[in-house]
Structure formats: C-alpha cells, structure tokens
mmCIF file of the N, C-alpha and C atoms, coordinates in Angstrom:
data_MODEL
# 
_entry.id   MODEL 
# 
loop_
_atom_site.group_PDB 
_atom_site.id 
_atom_site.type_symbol 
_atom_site.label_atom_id 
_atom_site.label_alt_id 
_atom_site.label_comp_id 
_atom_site.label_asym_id 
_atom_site.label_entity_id 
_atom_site.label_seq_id 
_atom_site.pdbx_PDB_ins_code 
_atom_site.Cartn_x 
_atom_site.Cartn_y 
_atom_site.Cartn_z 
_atom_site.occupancy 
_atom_site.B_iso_or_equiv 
_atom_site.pdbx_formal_charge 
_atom_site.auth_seq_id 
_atom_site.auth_comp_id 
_atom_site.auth_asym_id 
_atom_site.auth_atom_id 
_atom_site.pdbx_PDB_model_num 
ATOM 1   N N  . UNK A 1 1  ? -23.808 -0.373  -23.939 1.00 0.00 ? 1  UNK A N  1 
ATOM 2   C CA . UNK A 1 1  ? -22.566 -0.581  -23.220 1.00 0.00 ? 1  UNK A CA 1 
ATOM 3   C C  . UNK A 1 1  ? -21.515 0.373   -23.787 1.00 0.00 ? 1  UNK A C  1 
ATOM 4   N N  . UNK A 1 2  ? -20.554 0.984   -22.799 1.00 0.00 ? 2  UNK A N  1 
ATOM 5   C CA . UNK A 1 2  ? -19.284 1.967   -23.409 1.00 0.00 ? 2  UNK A CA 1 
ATOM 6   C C  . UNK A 1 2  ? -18.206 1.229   -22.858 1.00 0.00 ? 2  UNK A C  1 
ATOM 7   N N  . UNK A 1 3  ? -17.186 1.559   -24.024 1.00 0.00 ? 3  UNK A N  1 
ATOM 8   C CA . UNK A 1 3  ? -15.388 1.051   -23.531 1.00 0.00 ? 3  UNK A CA 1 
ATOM 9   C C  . UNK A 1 3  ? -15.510 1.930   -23.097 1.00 0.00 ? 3  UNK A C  1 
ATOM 10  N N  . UNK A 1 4  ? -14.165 2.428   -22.328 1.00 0.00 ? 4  UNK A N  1 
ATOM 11  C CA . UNK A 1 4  ? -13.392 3.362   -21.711 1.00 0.00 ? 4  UNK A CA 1 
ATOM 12  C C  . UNK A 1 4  ? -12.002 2.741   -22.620 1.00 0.00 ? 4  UNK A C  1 
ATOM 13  N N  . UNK A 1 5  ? -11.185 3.353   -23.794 1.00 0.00 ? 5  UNK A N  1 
ATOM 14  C CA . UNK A 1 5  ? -9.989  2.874   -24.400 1.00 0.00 ? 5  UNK A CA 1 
ATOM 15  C C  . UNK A 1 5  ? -8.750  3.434   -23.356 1.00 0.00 ? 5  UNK A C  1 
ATOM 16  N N  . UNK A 1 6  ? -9.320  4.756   -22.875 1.00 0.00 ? 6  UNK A N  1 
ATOM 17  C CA . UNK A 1 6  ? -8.317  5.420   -22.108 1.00 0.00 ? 6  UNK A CA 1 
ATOM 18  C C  . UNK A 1 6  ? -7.992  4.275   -20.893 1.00 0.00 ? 6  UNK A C  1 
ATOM 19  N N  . UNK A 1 7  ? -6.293  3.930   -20.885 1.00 0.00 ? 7  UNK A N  1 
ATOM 20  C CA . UNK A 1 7  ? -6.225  3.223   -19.606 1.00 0.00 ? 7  UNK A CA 1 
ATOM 21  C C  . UNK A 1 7  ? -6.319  3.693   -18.296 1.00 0.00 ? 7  UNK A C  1 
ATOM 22  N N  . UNK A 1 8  ? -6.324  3.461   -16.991 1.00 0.00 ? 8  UNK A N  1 
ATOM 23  C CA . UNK A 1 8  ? -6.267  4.050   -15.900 1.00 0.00 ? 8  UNK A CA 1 
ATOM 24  C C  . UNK A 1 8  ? -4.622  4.512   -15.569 1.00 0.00 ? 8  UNK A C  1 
ATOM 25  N N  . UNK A 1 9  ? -4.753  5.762   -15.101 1.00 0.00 ? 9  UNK A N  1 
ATOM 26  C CA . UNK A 1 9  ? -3.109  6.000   -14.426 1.00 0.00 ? 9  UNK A CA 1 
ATOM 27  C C  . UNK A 1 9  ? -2.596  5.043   -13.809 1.00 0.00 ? 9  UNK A C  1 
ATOM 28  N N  . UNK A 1 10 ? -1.464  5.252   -13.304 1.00 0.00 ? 10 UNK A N  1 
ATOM 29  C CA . UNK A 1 10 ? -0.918  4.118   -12.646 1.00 0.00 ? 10 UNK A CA 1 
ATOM 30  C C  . UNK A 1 10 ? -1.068  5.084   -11.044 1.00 0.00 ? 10 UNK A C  1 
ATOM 31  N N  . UNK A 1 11 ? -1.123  4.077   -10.283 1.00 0.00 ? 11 UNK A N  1 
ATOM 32  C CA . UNK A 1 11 ? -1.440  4.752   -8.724  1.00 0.00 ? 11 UNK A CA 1 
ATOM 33  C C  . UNK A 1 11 ? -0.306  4.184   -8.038  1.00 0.00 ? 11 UNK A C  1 
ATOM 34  N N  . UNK A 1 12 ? -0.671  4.233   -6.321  1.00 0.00 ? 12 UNK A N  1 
ATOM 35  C CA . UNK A 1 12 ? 0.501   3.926   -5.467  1.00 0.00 ? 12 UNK A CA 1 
ATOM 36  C C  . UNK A 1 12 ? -0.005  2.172   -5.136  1.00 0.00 ? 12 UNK A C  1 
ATOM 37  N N  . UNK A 1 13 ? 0.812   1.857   -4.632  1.00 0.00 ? 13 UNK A N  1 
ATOM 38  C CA . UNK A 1 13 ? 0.635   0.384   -3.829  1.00 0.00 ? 13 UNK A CA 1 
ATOM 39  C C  . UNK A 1 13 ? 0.861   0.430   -2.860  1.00 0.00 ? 13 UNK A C  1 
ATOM 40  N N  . UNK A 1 14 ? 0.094   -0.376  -1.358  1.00 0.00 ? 14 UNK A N  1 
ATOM 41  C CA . UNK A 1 14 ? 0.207   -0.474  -0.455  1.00 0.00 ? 14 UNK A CA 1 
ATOM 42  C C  . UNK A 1 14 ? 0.606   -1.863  0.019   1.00 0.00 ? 14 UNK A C  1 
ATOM 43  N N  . UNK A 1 15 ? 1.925   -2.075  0.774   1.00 0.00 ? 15 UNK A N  1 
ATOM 44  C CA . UNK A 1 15 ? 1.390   -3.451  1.338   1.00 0.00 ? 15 UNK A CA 1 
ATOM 45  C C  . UNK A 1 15 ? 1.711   -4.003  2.789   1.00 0.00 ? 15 UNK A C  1 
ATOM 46  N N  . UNK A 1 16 ? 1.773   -4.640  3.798   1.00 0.00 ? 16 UNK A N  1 
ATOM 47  C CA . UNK A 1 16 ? 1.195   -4.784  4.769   1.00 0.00 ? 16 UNK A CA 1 
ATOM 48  C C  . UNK A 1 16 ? 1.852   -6.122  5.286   1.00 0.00 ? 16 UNK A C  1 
ATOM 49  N N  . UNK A 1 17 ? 2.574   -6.082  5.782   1.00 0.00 ? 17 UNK A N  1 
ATOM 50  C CA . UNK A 1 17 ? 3.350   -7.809  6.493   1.00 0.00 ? 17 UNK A CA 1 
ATOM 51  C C  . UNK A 1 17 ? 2.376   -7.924  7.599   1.00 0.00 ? 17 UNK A C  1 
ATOM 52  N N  . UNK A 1 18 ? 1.865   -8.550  7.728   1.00 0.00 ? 18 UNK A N  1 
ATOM 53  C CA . UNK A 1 18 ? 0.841   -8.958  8.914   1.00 0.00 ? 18 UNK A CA 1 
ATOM 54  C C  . UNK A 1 18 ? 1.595   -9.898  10.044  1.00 0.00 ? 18 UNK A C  1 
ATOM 55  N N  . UNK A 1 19 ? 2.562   -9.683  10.851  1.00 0.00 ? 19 UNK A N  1 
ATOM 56  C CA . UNK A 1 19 ? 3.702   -10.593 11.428  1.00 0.00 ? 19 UNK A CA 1 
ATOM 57  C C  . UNK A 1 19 ? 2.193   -10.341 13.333  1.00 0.00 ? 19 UNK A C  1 
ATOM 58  N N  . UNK A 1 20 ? 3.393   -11.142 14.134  1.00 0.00 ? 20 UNK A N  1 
ATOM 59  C CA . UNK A 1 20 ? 2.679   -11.627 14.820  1.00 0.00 ? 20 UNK A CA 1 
ATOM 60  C C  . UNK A 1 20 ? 2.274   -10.242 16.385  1.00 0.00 ? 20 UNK A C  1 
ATOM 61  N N  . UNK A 1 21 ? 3.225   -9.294  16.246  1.00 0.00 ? 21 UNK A N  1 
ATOM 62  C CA . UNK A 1 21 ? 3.472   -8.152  17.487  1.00 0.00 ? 21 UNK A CA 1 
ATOM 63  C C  . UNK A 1 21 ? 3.238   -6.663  16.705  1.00 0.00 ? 21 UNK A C  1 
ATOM 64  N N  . UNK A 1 22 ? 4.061   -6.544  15.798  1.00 0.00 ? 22 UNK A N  1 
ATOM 65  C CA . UNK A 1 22 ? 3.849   -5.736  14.741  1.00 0.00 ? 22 UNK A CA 1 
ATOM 66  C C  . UNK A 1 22 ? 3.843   -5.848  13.287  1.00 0.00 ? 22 UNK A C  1 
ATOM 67  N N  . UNK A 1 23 ? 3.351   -5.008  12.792  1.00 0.00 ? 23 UNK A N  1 
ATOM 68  C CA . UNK A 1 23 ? 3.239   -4.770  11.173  1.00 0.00 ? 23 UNK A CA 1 
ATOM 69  C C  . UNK A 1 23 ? 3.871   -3.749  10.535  1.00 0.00 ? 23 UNK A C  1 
ATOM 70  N N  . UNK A 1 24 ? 4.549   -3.969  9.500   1.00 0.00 ? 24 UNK A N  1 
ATOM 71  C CA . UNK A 1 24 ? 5.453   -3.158  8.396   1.00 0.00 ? 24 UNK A CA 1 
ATOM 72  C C  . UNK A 1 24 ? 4.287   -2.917  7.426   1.00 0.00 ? 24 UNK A C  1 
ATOM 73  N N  . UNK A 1 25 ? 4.485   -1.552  6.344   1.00 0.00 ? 25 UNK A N  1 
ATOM 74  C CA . UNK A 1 25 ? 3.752   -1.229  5.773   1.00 0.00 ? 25 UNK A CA 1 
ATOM 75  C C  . UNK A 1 25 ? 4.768   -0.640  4.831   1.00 0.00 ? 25 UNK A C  1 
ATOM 76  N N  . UNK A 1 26 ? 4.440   -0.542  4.093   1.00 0.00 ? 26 UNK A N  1 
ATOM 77  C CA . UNK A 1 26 ? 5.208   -0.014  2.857   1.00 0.00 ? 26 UNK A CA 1 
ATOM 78  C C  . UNK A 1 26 ? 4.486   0.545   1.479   1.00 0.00 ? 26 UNK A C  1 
ATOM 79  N N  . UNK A 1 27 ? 4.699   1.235   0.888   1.00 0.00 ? 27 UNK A N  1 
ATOM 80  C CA . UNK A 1 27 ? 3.547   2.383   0.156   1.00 0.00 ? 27 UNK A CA 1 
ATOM 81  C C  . UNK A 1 27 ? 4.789   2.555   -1.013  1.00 0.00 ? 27 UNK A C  1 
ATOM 82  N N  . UNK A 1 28 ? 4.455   1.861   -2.241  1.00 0.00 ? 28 UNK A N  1 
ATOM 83  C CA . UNK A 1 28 ? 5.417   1.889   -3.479  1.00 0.00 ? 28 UNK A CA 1 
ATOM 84  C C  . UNK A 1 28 ? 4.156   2.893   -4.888  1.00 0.00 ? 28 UNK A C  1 
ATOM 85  N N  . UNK A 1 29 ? 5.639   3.987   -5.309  1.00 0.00 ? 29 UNK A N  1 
ATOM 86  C CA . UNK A 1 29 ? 4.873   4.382   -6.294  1.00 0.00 ? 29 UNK A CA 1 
ATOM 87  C C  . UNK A 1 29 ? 4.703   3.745   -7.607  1.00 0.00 ? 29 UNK A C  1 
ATOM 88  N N  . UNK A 1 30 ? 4.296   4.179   -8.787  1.00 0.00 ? 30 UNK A N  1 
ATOM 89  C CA . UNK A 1 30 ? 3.834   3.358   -9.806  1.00 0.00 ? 30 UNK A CA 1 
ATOM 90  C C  . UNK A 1 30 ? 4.844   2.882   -10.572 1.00 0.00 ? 30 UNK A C  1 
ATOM 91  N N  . UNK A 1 31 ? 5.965   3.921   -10.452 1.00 0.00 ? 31 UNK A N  1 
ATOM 92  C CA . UNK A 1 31 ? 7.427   3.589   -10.954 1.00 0.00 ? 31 UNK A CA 1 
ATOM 93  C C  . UNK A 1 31 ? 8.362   2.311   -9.937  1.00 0.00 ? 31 UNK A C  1 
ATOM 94  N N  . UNK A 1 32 ? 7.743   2.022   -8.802  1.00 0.00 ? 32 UNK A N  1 
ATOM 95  C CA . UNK A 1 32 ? 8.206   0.715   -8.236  1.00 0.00 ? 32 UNK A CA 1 
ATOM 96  C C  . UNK A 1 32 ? 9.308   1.296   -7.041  1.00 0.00 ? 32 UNK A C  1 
ATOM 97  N N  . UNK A 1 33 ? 8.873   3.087   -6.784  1.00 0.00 ? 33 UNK A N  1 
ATOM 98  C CA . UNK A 1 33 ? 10.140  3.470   -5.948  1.00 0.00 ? 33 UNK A CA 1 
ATOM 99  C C  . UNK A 1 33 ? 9.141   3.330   -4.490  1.00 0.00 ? 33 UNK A C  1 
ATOM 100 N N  . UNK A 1 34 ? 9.782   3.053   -3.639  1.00 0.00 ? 34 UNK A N  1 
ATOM 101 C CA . UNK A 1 34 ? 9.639   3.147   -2.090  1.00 0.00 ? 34 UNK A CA 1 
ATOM 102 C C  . UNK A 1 34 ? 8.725   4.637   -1.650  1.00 0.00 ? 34 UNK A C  1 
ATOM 103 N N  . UNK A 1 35 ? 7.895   5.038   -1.015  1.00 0.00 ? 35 UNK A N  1 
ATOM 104 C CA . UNK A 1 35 ? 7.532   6.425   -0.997  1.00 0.00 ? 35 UNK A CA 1 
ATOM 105 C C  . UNK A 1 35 ? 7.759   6.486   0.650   1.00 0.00 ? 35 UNK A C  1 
ATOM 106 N N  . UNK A 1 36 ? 6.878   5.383   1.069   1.00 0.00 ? 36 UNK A N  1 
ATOM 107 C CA . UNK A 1 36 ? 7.127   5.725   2.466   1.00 0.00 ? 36 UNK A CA 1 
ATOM 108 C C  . UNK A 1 36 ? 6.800   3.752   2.950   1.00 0.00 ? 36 UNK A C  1 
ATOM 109 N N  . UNK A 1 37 ? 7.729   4.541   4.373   1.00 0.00 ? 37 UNK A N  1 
ATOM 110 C CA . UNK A 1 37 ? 7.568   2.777   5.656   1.00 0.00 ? 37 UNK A CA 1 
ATOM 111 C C  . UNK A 1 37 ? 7.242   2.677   6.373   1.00 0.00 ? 37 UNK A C  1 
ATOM 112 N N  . UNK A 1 38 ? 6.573   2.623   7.323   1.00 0.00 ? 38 UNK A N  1 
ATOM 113 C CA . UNK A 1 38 ? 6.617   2.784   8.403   1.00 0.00 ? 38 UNK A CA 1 
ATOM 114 C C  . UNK A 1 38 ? 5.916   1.312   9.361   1.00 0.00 ? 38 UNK A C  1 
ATOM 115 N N  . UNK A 1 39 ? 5.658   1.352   10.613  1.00 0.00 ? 39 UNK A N  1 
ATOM 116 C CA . UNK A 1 39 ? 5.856   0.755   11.577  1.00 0.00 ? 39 UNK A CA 1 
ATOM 117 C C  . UNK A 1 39 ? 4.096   0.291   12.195  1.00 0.00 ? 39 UNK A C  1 
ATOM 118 N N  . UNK A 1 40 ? 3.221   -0.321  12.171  1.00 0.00 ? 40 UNK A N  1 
ATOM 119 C CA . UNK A 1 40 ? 2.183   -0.267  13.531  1.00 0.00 ? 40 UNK A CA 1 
ATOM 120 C C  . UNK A 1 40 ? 2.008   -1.464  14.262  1.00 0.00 ? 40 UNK A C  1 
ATOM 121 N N  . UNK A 1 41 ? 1.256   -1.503  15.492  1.00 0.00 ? 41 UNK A N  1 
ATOM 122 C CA . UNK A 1 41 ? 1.215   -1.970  16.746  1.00 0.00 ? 41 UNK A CA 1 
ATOM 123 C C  . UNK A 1 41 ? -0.021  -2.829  16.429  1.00 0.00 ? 41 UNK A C  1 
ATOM 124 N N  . UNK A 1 42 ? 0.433   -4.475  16.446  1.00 0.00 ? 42 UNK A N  1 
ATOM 125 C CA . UNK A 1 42 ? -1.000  -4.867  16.423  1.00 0.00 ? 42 UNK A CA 1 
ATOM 126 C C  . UNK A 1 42 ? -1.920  -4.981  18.038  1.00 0.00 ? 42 UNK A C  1 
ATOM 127 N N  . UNK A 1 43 ? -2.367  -3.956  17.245  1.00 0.00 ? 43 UNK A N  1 
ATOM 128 C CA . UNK A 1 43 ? -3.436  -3.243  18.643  1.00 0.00 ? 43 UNK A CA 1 
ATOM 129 C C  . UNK A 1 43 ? -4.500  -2.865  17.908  1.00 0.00 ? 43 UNK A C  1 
ATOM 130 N N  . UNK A 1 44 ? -6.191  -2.479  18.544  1.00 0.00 ? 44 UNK A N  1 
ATOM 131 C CA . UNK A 1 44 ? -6.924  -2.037  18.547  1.00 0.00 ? 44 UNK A CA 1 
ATOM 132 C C  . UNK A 1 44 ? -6.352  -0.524  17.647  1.00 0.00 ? 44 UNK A C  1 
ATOM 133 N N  . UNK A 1 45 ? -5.845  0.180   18.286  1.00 0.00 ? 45 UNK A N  1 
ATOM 134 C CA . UNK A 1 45 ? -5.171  1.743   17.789  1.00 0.00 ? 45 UNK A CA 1 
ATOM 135 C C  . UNK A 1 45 ? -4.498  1.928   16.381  1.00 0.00 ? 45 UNK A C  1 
ATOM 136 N N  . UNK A 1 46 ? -3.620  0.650   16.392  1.00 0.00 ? 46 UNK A N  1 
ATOM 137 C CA . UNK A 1 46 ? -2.589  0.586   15.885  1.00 0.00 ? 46 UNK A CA 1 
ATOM 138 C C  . UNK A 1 46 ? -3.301  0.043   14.164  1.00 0.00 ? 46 UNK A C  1 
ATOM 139 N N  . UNK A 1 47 ? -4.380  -1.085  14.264  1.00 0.00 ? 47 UNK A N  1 
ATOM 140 C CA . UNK A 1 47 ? -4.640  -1.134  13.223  1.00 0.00 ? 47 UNK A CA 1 
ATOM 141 C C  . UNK A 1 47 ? -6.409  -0.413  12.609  1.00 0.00 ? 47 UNK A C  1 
# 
C-alpha cells in the first residue's frame, strides 16, 4: 500500500439549484470567488 502525503489542489465547485422551470448554476473557485452563473432550461437540451 502507498500514502500520497502530497494533498490534492484545491479545484472549482459546481452547484446547481434544481427549481421547478429553470436551473441556476454557479461555478465557485477554490478561494470561494464566484467564476461564472449562468441560467438552463429544464428541458431535454437544456440539461
């Protein structure tokens, strides 16, 4: 068996309001800042 001591970077987060017509999405970097927002259609397309 091997450790790995090295921790992992820190990455982005994604997260996802699942509401009832549309969905918000939101994409935070590791520092906790906003990167991007945006908007989709709960639809076939959309998700």
């Amino acid at each position: 068996m091997s450790v790995n001591d090295v921790p992992a970077a820190p990455r982005p987060t994604a997260g996802l309001d699942w509401a009832s017509t549309d969905h918000a999405v939101a994409i935070v970097g590791p520092d906790g800042a906003e990167l991007d927002r945006f908007g989709v259609l709960h639809s076939r397309s959309g998700l």
